[in-house]
C-alpha positions as CSV (number, residue, x, y, z in Angstrom):
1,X,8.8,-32.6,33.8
2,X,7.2,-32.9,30.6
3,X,8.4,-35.4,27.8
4,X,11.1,-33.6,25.6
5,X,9.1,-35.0,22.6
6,X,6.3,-32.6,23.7
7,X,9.1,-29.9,24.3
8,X,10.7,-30.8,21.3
9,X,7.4,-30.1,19.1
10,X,6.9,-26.4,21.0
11,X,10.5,-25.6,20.0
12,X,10.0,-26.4,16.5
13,X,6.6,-24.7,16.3
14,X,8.5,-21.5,17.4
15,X,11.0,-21.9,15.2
16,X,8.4,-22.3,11.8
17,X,7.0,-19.1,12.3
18,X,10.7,-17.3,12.0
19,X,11.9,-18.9,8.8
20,X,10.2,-22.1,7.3
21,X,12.6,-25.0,6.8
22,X,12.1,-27.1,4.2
23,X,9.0,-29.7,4.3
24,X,11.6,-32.4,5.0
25,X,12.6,-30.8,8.0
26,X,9.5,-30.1,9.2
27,X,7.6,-33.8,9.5
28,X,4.0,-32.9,10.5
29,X,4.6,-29.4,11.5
30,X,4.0,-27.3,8.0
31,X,3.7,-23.7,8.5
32,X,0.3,-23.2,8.0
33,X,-0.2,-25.5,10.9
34,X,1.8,-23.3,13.3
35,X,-0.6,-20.6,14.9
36,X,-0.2,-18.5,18.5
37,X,-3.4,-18.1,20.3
38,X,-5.9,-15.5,19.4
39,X,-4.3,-15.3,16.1
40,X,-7.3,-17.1,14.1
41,X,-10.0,-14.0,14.2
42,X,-8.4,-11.7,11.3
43,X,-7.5,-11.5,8.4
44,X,-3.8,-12.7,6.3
45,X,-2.1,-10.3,5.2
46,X,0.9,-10.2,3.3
47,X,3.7,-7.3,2.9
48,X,6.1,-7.8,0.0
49,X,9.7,-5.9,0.5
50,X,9.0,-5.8,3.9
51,X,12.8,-5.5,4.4
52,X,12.9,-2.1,3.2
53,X,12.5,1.6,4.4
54,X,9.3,1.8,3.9
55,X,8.0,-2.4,4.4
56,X,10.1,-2.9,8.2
57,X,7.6,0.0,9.8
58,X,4.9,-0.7,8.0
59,X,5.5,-4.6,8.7
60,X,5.7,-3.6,12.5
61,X,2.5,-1.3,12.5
62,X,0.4,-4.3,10.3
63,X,1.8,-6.6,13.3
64,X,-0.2,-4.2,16.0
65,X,-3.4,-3.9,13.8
66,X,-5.9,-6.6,15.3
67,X,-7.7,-7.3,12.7
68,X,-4.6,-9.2,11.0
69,X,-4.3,-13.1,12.0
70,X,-1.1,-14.0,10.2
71,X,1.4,-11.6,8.7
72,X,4.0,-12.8,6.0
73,X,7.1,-11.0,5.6
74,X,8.7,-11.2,2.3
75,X,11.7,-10.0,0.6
76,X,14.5,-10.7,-1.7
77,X,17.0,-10.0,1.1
78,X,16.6,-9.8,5.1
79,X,13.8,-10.9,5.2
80,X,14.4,-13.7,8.3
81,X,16.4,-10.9,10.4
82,X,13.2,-8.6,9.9
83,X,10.7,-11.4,10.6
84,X,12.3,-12.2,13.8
85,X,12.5,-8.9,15.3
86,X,9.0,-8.0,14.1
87,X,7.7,-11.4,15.7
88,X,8.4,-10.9,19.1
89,X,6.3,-8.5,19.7
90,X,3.5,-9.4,22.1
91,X,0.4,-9.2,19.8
92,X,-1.5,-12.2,17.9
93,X,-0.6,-11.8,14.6
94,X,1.2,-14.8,13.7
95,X,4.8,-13.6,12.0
96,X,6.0,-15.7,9.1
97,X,9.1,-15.1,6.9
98,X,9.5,-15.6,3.1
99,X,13.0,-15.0,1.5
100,X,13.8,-14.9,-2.5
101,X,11.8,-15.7,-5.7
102,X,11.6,-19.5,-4.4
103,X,9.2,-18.5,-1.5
104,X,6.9,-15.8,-3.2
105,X,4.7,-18.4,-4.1
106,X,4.6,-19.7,0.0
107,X,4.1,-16.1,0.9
108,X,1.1,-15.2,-1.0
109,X,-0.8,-18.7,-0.2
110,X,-4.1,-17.8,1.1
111,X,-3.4,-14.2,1.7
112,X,-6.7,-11.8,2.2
113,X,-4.9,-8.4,1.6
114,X,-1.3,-8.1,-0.1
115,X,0.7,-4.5,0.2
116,X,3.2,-4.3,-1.5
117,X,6.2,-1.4,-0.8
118,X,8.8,-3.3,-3.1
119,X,11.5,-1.0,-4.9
120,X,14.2,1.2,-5.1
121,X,13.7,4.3,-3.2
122,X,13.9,7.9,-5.0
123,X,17.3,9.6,-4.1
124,X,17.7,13.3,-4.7
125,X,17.5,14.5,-8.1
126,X,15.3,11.6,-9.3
127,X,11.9,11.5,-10.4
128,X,9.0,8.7,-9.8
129,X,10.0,8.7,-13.5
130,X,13.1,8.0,-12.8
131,X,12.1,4.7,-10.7
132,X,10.1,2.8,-13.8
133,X,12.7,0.7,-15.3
134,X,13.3,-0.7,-12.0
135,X,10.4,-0.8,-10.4
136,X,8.1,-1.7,-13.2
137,X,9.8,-5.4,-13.2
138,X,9.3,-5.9,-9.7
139,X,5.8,-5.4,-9.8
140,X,5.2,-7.6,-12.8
141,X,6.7,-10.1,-11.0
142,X,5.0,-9.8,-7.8
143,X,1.8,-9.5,-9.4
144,X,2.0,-12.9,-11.5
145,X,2.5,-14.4,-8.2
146,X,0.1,-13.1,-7.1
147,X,-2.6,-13.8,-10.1
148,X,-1.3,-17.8,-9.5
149,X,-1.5,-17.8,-5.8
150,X,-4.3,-15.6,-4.1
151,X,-5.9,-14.2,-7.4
152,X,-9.4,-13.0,-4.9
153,X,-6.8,-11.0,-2.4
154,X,-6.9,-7.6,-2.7
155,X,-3.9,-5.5,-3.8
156,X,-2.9,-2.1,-2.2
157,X,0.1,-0.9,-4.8
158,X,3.0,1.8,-3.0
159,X,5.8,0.8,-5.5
160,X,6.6,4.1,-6.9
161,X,5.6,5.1,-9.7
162,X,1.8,4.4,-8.6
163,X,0.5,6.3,-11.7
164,X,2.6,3.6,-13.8
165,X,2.7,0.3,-11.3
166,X,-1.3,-0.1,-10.9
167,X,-1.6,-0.2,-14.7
168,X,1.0,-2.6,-15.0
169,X,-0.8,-4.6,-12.4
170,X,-4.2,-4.4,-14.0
171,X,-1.8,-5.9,-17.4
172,X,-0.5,-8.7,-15.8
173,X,-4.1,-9.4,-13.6
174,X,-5.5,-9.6,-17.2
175,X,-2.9,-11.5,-19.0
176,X,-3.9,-14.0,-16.2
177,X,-7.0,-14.0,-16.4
178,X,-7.7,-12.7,-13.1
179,X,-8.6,-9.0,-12.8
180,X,-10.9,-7.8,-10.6
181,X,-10.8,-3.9,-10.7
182,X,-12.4,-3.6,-7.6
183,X,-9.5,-5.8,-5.9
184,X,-6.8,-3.6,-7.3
185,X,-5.6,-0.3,-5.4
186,X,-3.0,2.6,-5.5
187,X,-2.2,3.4,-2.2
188,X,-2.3,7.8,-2.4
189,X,-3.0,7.9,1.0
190,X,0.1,9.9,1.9
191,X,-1.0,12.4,-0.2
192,X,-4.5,13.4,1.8
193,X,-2.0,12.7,5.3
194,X,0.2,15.3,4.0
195,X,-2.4,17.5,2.7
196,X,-4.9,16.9,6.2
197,X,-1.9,18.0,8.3
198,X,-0.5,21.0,6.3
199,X,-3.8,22.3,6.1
200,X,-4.2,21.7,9.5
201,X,-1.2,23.9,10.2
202,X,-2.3,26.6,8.3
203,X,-6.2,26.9,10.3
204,X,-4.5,26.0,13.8
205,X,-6.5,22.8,13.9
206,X,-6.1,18.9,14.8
207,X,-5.2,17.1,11.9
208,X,-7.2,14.2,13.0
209,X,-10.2,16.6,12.7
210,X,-9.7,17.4,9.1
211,X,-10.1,16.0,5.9
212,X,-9.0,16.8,2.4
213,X,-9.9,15.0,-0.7
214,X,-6.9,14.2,-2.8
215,X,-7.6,13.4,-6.6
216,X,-5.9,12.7,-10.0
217,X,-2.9,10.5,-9.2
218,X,0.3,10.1,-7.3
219,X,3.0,12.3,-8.6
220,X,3.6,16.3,-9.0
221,X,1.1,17.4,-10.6
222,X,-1.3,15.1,-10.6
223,X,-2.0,15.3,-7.0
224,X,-4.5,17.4,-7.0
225,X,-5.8,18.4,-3.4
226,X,-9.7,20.2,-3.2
227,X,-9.1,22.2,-1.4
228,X,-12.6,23.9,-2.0
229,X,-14.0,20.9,-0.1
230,X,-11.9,20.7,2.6
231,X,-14.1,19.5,6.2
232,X,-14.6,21.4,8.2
233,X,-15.2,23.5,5.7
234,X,-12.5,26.5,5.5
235,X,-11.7,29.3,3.0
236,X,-8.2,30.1,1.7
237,X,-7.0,32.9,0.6
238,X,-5.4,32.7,-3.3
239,X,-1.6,32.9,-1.9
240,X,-2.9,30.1,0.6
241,X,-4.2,28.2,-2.2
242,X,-0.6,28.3,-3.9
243,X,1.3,27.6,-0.6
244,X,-1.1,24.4,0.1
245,X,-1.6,22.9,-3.2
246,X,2.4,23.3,-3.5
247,X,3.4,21.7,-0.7
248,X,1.4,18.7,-0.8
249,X,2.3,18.0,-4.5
250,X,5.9,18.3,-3.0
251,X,6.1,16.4,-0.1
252,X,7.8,13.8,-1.2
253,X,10.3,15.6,-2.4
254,X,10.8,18.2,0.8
255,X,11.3,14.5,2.6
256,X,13.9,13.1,-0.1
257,X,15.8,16.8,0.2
258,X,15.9,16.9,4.0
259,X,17.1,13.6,4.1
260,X,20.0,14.6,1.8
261,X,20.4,10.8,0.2
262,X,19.6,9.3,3.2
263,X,16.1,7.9,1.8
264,X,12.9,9.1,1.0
265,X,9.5,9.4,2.8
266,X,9.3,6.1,4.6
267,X,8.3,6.6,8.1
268,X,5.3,8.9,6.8
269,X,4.5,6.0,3.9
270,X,4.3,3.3,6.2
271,X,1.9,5.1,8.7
272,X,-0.3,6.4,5.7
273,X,-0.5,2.5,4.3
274,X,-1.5,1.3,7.2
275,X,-4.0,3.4,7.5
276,X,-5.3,2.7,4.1
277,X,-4.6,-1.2,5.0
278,X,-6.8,-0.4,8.1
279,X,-9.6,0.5,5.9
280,X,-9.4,-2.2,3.6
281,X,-9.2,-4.6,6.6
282,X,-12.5,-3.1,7.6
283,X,-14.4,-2.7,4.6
284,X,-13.5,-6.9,4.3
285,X,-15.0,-7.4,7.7
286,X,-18.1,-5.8,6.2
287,X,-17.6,-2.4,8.3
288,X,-20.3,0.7,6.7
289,X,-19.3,3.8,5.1
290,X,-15.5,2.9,5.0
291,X,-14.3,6.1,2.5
292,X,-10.9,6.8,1.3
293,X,-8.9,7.9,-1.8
294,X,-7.2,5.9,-3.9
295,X,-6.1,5.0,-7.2
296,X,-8.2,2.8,-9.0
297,X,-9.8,2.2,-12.7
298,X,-12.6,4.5,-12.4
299,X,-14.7,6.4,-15.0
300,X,-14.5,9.8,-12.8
301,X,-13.0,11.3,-16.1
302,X,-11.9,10.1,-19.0
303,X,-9.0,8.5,-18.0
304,X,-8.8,4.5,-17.1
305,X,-7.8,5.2,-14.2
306,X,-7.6,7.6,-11.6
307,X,-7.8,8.5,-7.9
308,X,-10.6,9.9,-6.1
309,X,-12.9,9.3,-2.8
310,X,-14.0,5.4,-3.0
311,X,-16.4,3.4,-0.4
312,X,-14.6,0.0,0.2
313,X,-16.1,-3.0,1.6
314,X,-16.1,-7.0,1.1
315,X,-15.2,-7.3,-2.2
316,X,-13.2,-3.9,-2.4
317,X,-13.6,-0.9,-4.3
318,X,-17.6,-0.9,-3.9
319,X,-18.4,2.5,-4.9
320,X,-16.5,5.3,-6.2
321,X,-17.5,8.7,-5.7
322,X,-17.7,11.9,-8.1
323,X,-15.7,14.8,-8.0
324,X,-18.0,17.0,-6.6
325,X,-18.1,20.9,-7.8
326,X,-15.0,22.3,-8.6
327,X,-13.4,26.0,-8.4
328,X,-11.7,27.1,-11.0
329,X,-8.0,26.9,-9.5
330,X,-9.7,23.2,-9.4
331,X,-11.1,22.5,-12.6
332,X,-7.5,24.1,-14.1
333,X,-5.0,21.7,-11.9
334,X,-7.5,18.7,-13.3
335,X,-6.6,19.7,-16.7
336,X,-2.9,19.6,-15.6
337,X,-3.4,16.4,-13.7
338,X,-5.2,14.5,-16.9
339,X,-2.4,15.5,-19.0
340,X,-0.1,14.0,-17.3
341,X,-1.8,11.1,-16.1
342,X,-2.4,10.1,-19.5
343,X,1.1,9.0,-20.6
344,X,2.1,7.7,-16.9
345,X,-0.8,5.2,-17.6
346,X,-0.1,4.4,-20.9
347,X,3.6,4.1,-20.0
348,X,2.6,1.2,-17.7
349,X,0.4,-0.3,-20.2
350,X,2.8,-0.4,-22.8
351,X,5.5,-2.2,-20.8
352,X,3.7,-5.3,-19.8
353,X,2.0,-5.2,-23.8
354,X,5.5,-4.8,-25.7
């Protein structure tokens, strides 16, 4: 038999990673000492509104990646219930829970990579537009947390509108002092798994095997799919073209329309973040030729920011890559895409400078 004291201390230890009890209740077993085997060879990562349709699956995926060490779970409601389910599964990440504006601060701590899915969902009928007001102050909030508490971490952004929300996370990152472009990414990654599997439908072929460069931004018209330089390289005919580049501006809203008000693309989301987490977990561990799209300040055009083919490694965004030639159904859908990229940007900026 082994001394309850030692029994005792196991118990506890279990018990910190599920919802962390307050220092006095803990005597010498804080959190950050609490840590399963093999869980020390990765990286932290953090998921904030991991309670939500989109942060429970992709929580669960980050959970199976093995580059990820310790995993913290936060939200403004159910976030113990979802850290507890998520925690029993048998990999070494270590699982910790963060619940309400009190524990932001605990959750970001020390975090290598934060994602954050926070928001209201689009329902039928709405626009990312129509997500701002809300959205836009849940960011800002999340973001000066995240400027006080792991200011070198870098940022993957899904909140919706991503055209609007990395802008007002570049504000915030400045007001404090703190911004590091190459540390701050939107997440458009669904956009290039919609467009690599629709286009794989369309020439009979393995998704896995194709790949689409998706610029401009994250939203209608500003997703802007080459489909010129599609790999393996293809050829389309014009009504293709249209049927393609339709679609994959569109997904989001065939998803929010099939699901009649039941939600919006979350399943999809959360298996396209990971993804892009997975390559920003890579490029930290110093992994070559790591290339993705996504959303970041950039001088591809003439717009602060915009989203294009980047090469990632340890300190982020470490290269970003042109355009490439363009058709003219191309250069004409960039117009389009600038246009309205322009005043999503400048809507972001103006809400954090008002």
């Amino acid at each position: 038999m082994q001394p309850s004291s030692i029994v005792n201390d196991r118990i506890a230890r279990i018990a910190a990673h599920l919802q962390p009890p307050n220092d006095s209740q803990m005597g010498d077993l804080r959190r950050e000492n609490c840590r399963a085997k093999g869980g020390s060879g990765g990286f932290k990562v953090a998921v904030l509104g991991a309670a939500g349709g989109i942060g429970q699956p992709l929580a669960m995926l980050m959970k199976m990646n093995p580059l990820v060490s310790v995993l913290h779970l936060y939200d403004v409601v159910n976030a113990p219930g979802v850290t507890a389910d998520i925690s029993h599964m048998d990999t070494s990440a270590v699982v910790r829970g963060f619940l309400g504006q009190q524990q932001l601060e605990d959750a970001l701590t020390g975090m290598d990579l934060v994602i954050i899915p926070a928001g209201v969902p689009r329902k039928p009928g709405m626009t990312r537009d129509d997500l701002f007001n809300i959205n836009a102050g849940i960011v800002k909030t999340l973001c000066e947390g995240i400027a006080k508490c792991c200011p070198k971490a870098i940022v993957n952004v899904i909140s919706n509108p991503v055209n609007s929300t990395v802008p007002i996370a570049a504000e915030v990152f400045k007001k404090a002092g703190t911004y590091d472009p190459k540390r701050l990414l939107g997440v458009t990654m669904l956009d290039v798994v919609r467009a690599n599997t629709f286009v794989a439908e369309v020439l009979g072929l393995d998704p896995r095997e194709v790949d689409v460069p998706v610029v401009g931004g994250h939203a209608g018209v500003t997703i802007l799919p080459l489909l010129s330089q599609v790999k393996p390289s293809s050829s389309f005919t014009p009504k293709e073209i249209d049927y393609l580049t339709d679609r994959i501006q569109n997904g989001g809203t065939e998803v929010v329309e099939a699901k009649a008000g039941a939600g919006s693309a979350t399943l999809s989301m959360a298996y396209a973040a990971v993804k892009f987490a997975d390559a920003c977990l890579r490029g930290l561990r110093g992994d070559a030729g790591i290339v993705q799209c996504a959303y970041v300040a950039s001088e591809v055009t003439e717009l602060p920011f915009f989203a294009s083919k980047v090469r990632l490694g340890r300190t982020g965004v470490e290269e970003i890559h042109p355009l490439g030639p363009l058709n003219e159904y191309e250069r004409a859908g960039l117009e389009k895409a600038k246009k309205e990229l322009a005043g999503s940007i400048q809507k972001g900026v103006s809400f954090i400078r008002k």
